[in-house]
N, C-alpha and C positions, 0 to 999 in steps of 0.2 A: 504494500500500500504506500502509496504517496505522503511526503509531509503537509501538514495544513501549508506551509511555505508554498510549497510545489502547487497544491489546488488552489489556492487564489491567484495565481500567477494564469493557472487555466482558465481559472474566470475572467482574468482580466485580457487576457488572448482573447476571447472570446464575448468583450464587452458588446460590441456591436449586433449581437442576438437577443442582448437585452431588451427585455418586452415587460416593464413595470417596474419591480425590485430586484434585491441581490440577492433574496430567497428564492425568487421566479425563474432565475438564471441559474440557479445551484441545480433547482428541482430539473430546468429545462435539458439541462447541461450531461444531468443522471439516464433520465426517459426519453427524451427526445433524440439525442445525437449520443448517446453513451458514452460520453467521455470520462462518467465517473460510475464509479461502483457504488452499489447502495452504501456499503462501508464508508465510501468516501465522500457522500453525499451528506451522509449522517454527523463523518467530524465534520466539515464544513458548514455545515448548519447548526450544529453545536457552538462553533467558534462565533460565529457570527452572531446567534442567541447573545452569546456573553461580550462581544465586543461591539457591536454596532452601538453610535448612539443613540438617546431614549427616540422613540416613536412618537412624532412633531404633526407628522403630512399625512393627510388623506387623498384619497380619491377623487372624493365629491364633497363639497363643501357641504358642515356640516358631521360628517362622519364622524366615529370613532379613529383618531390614527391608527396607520397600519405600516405605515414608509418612516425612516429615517432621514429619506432625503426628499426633494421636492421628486413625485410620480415622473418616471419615466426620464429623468435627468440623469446623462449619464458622467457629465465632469468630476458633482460629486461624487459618484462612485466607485468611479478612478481616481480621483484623488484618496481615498480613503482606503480602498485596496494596496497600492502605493503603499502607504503610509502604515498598514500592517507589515504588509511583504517585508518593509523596511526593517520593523518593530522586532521582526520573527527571526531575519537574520542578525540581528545583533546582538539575538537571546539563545544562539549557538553554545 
């Protein structure tokens, strides 16, 4: 199995299939195109649970949040992918 390092590096290879959030891309990334094993779906969305900041953004104005970053915006999400990657190598 791959490191968490290694799977966000995959997701951010593959930002541009982004279709909402960074859990929709994790799940898409599993089921859709197999690039990750349930194993490796499961830590990645684990990590993300526990490091994404709190949930700000909705959908539809009014909702409950469900996004950490504004819907369907992908700079933050590369920036903040980045910014773990970064985080994960230096905790070697």
């Amino acid at each position: 199995m791959r490191t968490t390092k290694e799977l966000l590096e995959v997701m951010l290879e593959n930002i541009d299939r982004l279709e909402g959030g960074l859990c929709t891309l994790a799940f898409d990334l599993s089921y859709a195109y197999g690039l990750f094993s349930m194993e490796e779906l499961f830590v990645v969305a684990h990590y993300m649970q526990n490091n994404l900041p709190e949930k700000t953004f909705s959908w539809r104005y009014g909702e409950t949040p469900r996004f950490s970053f504004p819907f369907d915006e992908k700079q933050p999400r590369i920036d903040w992918l980045k910014q773990q990657i970064e985080k994960l190598e230096q905790t070697k």
